[in-house]
The first five atom37 places (N, CA, C, CB, O) and aatype in JSON, in Angstrom:
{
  "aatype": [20, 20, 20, 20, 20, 20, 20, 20, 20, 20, 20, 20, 20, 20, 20, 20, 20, 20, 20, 20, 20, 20, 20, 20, 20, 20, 20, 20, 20, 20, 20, 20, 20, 20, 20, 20, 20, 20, 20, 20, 20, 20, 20, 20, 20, 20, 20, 20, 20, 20, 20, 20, 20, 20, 20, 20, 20, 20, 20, 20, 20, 20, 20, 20, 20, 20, 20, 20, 20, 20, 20, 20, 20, 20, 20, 20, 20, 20, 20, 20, 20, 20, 20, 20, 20, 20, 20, 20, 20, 20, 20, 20, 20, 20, 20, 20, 20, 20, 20, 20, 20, 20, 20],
  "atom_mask": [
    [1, 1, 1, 1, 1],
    [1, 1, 1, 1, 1],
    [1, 1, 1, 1, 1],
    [1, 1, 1, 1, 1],
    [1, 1, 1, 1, 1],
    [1, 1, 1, 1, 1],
    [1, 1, 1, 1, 1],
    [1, 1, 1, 1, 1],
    [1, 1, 1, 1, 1],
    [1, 1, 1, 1, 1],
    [1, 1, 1, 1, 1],
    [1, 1, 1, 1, 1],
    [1, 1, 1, 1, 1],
    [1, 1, 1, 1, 1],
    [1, 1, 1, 1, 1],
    [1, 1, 1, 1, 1],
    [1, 1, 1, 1, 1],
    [1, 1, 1, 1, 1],
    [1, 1, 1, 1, 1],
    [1, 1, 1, 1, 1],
    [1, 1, 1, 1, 1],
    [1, 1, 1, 1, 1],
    [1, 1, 1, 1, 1],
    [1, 1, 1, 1, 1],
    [1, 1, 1, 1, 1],
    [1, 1, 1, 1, 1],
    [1, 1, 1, 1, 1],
    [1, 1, 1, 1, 1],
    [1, 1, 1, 1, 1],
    [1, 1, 1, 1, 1],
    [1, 1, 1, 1, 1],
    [1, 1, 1, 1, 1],
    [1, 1, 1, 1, 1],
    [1, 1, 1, 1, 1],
    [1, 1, 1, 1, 1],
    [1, 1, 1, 1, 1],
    [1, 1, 1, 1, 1],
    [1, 1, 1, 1, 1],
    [1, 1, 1, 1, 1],
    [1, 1, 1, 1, 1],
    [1, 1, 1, 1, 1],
    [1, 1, 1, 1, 1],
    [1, 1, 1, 1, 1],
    [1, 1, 1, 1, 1],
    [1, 1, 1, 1, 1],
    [1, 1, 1, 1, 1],
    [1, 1, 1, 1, 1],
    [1, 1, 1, 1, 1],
    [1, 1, 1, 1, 1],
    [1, 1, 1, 1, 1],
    [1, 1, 1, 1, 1],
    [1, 1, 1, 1, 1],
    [1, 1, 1, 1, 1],
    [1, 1, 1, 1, 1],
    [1, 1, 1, 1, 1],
    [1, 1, 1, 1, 1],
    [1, 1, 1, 1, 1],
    [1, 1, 1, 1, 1],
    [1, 1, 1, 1, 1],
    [1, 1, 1, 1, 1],
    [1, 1, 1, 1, 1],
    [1, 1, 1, 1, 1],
    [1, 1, 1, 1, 1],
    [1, 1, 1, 1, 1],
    [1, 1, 1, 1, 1],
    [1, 1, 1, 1, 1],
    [1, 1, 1, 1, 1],
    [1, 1, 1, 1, 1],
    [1, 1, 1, 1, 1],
    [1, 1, 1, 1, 1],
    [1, 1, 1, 1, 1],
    [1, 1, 1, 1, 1],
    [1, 1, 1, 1, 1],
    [1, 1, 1, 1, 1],
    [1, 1, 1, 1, 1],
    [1, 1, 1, 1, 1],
    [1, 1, 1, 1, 1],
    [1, 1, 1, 1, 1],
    [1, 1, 1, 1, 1],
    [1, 1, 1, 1, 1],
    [1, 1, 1, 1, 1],
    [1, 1, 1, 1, 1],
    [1, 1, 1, 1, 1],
    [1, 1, 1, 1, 1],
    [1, 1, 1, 1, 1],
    [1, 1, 1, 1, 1],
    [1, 1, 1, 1, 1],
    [1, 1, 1, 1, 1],
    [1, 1, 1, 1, 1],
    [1, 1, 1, 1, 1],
    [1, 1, 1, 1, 1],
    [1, 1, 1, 1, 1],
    [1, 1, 1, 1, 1],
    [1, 1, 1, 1, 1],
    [1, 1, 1, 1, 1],
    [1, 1, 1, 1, 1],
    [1, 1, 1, 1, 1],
    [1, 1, 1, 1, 1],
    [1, 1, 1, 1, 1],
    [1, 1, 1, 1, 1],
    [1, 1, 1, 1, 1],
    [1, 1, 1, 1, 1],
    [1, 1, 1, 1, 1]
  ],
  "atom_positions": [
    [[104.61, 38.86, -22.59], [103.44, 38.03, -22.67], [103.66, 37.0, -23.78], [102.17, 38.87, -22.93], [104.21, 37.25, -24.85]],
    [[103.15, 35.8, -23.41], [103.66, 34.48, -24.75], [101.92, 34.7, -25.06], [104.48, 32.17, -24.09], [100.9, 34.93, -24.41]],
    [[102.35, 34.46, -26.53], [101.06, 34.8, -27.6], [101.32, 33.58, -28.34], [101.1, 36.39, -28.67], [102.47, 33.21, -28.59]],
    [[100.07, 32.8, -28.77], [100.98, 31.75, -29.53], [99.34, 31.42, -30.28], [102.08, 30.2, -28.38], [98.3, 31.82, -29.76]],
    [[99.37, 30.77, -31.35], [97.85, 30.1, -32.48], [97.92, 28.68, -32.18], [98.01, 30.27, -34.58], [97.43, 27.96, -33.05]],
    [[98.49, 28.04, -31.01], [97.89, 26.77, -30.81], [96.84, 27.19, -29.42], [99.2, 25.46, -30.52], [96.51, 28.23, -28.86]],
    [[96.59, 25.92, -29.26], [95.02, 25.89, -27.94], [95.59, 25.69, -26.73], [93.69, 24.43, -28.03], [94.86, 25.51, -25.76]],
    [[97.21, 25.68, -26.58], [97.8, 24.89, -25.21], [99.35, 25.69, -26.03], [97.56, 22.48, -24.99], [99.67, 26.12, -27.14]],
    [[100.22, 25.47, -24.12], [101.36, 26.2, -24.25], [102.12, 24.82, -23.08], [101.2, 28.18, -23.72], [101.72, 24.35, -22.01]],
    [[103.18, 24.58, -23.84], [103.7, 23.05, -23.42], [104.55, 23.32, -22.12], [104.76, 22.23, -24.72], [105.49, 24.1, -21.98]],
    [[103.87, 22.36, -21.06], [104.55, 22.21, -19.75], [103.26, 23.48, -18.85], [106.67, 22.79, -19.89], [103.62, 23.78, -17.72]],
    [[102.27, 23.95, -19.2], [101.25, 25.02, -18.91], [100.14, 24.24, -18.44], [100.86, 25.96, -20.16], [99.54, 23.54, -19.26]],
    [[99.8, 24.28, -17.31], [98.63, 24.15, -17.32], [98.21, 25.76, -17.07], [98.2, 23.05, -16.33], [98.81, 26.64, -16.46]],
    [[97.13, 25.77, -17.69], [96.09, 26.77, -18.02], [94.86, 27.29, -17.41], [95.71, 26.44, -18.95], [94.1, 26.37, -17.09]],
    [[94.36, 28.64, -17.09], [93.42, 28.49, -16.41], [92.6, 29.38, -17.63], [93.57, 28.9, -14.81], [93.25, 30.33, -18.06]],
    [[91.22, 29.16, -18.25], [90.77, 30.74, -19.3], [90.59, 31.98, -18.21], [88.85, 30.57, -20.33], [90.76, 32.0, -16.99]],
    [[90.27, 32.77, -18.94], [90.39, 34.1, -18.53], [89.24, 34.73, -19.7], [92.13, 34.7, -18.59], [88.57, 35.58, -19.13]],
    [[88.98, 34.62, -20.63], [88.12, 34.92, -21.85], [88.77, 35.12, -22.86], [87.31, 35.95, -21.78], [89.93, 34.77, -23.09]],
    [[87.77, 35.89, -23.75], [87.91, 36.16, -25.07], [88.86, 37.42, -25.38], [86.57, 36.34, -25.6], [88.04, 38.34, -25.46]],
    [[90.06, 37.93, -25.58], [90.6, 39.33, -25.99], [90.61, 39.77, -27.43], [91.95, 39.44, -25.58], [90.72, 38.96, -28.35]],
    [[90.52, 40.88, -27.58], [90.62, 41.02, -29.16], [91.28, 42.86, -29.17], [88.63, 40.71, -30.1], [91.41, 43.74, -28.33]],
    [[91.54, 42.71, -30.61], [92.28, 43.76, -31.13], [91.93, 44.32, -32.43], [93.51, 43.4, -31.17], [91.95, 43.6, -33.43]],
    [[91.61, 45.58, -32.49], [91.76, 46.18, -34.35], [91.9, 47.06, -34.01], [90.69, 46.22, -35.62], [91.87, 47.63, -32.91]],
    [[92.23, 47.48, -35.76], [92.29, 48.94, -36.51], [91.87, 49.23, -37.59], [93.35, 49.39, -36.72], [91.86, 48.17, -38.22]],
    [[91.46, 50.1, -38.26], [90.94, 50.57, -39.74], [92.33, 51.25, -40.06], [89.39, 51.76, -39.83], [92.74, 52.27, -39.5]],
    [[92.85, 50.67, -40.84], [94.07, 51.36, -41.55], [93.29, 51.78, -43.24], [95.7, 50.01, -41.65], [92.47, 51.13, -43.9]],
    [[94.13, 53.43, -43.59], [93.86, 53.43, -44.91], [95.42, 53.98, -45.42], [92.45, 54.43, -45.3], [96.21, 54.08, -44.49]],
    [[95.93, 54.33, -46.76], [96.74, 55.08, -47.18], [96.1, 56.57, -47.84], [97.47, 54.24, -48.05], [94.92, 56.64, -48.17]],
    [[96.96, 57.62, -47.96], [96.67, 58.7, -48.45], [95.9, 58.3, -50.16], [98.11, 59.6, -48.35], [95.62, 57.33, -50.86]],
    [[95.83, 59.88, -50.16], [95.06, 59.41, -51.56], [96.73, 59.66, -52.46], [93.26, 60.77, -52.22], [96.81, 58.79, -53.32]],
    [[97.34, 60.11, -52.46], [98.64, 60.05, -53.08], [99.27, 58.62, -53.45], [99.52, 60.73, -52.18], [99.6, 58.06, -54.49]],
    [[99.29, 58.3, -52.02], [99.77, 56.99, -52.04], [98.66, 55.94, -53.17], [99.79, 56.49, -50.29], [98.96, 55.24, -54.14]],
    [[97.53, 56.19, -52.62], [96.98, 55.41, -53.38], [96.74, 55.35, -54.9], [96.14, 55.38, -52.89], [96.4, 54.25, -55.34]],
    [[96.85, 56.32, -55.71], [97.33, 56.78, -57.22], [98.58, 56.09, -57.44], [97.58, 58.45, -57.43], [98.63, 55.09, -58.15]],
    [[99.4, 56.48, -56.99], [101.11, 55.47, -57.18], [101.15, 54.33, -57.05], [102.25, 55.64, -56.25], [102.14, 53.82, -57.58]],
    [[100.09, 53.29, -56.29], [99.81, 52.44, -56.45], [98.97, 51.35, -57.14], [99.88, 52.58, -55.93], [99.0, 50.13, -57.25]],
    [[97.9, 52.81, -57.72], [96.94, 52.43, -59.04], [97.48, 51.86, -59.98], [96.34, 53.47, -59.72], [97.04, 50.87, -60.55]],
    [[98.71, 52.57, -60.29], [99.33, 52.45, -61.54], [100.16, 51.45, -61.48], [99.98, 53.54, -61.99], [100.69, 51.3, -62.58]],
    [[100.62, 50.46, -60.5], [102.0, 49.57, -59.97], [100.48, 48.18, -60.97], [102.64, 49.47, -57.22], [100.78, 47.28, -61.77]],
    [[99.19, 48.51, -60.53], [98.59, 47.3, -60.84], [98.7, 47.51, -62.97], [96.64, 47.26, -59.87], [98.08, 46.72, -63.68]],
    [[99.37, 48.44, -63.47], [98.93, 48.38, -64.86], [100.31, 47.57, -64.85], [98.6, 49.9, -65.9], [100.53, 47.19, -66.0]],
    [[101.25, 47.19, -64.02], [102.56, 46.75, -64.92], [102.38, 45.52, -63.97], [104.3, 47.79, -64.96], [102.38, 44.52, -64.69]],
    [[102.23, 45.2, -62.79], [102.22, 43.73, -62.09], [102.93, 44.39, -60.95], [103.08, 42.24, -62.92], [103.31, 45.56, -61.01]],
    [[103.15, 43.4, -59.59], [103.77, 43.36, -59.1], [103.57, 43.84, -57.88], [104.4, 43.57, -59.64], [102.49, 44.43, -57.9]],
    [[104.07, 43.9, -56.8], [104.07, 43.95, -54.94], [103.44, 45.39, -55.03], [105.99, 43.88, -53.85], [103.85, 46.14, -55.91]],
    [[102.53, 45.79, -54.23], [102.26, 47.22, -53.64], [102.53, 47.06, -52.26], [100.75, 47.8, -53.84], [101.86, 46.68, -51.3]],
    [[104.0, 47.57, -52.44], [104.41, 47.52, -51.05], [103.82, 48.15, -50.28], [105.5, 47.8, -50.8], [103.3, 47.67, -49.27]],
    [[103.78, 49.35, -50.59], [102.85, 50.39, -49.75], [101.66, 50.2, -48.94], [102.39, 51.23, -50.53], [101.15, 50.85, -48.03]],
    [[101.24, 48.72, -49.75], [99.76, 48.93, -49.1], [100.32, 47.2, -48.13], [97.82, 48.94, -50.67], [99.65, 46.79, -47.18]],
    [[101.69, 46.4, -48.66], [101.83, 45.26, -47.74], [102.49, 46.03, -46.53], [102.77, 43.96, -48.36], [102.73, 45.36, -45.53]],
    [[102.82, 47.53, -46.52], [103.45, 47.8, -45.01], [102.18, 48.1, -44.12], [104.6, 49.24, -44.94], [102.02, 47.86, -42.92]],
    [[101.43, 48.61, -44.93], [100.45, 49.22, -44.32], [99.7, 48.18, -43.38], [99.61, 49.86, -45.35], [99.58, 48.49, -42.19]],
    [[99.2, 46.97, -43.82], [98.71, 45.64, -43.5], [99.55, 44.76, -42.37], [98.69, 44.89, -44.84], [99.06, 44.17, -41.41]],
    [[100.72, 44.83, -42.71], [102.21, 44.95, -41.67], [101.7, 45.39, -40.14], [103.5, 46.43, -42.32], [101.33, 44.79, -39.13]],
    [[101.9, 46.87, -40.59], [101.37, 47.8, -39.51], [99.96, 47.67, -38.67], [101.29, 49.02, -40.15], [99.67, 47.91, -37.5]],
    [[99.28, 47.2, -39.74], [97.68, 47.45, -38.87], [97.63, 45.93, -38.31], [95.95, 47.92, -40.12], [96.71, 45.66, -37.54]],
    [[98.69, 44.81, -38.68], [98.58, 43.37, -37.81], [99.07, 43.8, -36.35], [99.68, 41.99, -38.47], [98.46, 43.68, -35.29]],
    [[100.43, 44.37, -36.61], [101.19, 44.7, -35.41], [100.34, 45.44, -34.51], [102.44, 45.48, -35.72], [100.6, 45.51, -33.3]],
    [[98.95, 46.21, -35.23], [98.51, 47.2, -34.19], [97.39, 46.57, -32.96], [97.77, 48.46, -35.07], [97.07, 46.76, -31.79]],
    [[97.09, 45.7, -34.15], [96.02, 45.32, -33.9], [96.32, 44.15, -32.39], [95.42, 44.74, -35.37], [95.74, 44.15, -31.3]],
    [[97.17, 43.48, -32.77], [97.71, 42.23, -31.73], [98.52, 42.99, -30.58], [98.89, 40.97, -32.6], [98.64, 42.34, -29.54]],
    [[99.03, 44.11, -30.59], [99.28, 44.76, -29.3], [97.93, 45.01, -28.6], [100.08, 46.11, -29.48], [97.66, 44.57, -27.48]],
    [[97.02, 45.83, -29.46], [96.06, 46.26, -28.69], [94.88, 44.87, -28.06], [95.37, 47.43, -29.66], [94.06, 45.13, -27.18]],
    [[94.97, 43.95, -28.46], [94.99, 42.69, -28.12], [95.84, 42.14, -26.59], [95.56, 42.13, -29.38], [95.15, 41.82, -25.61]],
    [[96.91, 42.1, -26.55], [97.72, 42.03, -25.77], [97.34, 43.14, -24.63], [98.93, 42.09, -26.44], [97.41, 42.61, -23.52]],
    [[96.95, 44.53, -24.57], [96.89, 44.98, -24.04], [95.65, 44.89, -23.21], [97.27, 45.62, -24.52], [95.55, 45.19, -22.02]],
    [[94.39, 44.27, -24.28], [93.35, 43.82, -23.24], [93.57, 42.47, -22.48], [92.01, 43.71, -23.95], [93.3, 42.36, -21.28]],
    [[94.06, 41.45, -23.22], [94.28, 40.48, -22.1], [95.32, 40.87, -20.95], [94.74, 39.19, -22.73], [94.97, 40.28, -19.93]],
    [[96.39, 41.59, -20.74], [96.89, 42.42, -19.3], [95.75, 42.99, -18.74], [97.98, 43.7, -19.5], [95.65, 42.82, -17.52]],
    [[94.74, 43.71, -19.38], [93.85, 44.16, -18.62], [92.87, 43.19, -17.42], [93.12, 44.75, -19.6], [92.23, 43.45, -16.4]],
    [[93.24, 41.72, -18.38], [92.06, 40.95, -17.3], [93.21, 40.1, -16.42], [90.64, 39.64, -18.26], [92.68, 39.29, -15.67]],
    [[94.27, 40.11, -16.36], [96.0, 39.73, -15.34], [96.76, 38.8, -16.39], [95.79, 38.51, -13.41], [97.89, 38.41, -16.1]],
    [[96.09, 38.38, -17.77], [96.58, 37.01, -18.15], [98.12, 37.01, -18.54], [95.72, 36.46, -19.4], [98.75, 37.95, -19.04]],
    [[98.47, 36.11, -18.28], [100.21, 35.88, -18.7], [100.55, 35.42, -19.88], [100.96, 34.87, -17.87], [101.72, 35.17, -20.18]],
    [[99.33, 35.23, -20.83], [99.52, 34.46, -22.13], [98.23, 34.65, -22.97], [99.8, 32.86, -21.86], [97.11, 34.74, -22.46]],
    [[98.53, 34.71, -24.61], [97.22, 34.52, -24.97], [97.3, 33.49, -26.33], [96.49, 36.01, -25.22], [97.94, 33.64, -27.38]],
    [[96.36, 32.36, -25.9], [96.65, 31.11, -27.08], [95.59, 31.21, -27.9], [96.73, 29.49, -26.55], [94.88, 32.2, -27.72]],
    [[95.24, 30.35, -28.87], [94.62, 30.48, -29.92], [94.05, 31.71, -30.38], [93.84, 29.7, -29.86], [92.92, 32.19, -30.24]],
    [[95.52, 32.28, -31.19], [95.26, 33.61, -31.59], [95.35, 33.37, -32.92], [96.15, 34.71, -31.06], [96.02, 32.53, -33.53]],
    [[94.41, 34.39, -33.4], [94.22, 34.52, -34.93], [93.71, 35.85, -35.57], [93.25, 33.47, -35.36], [93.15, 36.68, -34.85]],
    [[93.95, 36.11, -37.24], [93.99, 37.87, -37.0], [92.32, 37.4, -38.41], [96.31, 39.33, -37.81], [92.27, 36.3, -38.95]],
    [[91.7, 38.03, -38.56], [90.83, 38.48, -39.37], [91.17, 39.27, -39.8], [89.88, 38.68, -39.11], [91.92, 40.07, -39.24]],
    [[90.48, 39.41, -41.78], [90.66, 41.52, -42.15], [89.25, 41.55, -42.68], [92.18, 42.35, -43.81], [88.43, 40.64, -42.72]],
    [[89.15, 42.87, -43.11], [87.66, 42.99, -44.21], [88.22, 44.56, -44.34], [85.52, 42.67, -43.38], [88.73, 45.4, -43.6]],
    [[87.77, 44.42, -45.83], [87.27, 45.96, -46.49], [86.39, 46.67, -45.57], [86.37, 45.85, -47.96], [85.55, 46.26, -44.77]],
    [[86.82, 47.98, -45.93], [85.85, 48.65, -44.93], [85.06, 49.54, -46.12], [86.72, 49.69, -43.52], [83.84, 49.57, -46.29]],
    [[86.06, 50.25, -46.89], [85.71, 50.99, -48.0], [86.68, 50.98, -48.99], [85.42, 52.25, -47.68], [87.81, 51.08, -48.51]],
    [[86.64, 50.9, -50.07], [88.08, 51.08, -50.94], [89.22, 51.69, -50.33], [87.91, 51.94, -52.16], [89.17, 52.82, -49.85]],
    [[90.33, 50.91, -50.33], [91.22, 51.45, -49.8], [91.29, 51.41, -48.11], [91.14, 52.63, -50.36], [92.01, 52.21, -47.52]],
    [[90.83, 50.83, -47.69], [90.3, 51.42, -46.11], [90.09, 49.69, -46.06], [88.51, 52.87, -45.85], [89.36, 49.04, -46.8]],
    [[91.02, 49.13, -44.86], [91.4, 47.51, -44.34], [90.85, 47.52, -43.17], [93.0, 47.01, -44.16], [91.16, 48.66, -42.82]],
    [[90.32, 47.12, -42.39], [90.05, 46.56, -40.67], [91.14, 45.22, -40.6], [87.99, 45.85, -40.31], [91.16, 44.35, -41.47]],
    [[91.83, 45.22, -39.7], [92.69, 43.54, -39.48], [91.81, 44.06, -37.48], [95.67, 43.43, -39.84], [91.64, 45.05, -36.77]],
    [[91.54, 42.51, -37.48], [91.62, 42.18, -36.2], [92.48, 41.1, -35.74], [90.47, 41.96, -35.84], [92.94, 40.28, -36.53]],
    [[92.68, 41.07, -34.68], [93.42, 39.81, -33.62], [92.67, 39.44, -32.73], [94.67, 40.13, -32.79], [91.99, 40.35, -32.23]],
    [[92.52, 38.3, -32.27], [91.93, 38.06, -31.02], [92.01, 36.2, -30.76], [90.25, 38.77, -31.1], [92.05, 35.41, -31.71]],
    [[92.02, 35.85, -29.51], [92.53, 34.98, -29.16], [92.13, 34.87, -27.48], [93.87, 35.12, -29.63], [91.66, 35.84, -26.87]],
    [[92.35, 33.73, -26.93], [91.87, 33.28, -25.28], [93.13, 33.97, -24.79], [91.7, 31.32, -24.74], [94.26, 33.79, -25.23]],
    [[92.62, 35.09, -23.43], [93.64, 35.31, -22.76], [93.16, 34.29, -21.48], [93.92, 36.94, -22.52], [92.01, 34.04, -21.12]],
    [[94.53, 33.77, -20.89], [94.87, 32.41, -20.02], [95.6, 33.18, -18.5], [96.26, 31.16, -21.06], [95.71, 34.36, -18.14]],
    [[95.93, 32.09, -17.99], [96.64, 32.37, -16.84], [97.3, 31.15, -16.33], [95.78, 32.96, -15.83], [96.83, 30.02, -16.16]],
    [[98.37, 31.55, -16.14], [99.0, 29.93, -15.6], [98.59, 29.79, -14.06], [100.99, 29.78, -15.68], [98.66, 30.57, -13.11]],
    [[98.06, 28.26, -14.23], [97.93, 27.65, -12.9], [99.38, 27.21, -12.01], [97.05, 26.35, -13.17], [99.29, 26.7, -10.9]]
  ]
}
């Protein structure tokens, strides 16, 4: 499936199909999250929590992908991901974007 964040896919004409979207609530353990308390007293990347964010994009834009197959589309354009706190520690990322169909 071509996924793409512009409004048009070149040499496509397009037919809509609607709106698709995708999330997840990702959190880390509470372990994890102590080891990472402490990364903020010296500076620097919490990787832990950029895989995690990684992960919950990737989850989120499949499960995305998987609703626009649900409605036949062959493509989904103007895609874009949202996040928000849910609770400390605890991310929502969404995706969502027009699933299309080539004419």
């Amino acid at each position: 499936m071509i996924v793409v964040n512009t409004d048009y896919i070149s040499g496509k004409d397009l037919e809509m199909l609607g709106l698709v979207k995708g999330s997840t609530i990702q959190t880390k353990n509470i372990g994890r999250d102590i080891t990472q308390g402490f990364k903020t007293l010296v500076g620097g990347e919490l990787g832990a929590y950029t895989q995690m964010m990684n992960d919950a994009r990737e989850l989120a834009a499949q499960r995305m992908e998987e609703d626009a197959i649900r409605l036949g589309a062959d493509a989904v354009v103007n895609v874009r991901f949202a996040t928000s706190a849910i609770m400390q520690g605890a991310a929502e990322v969404m995706a969502y974007g027009t699933a299309v169909k080539f004419k």
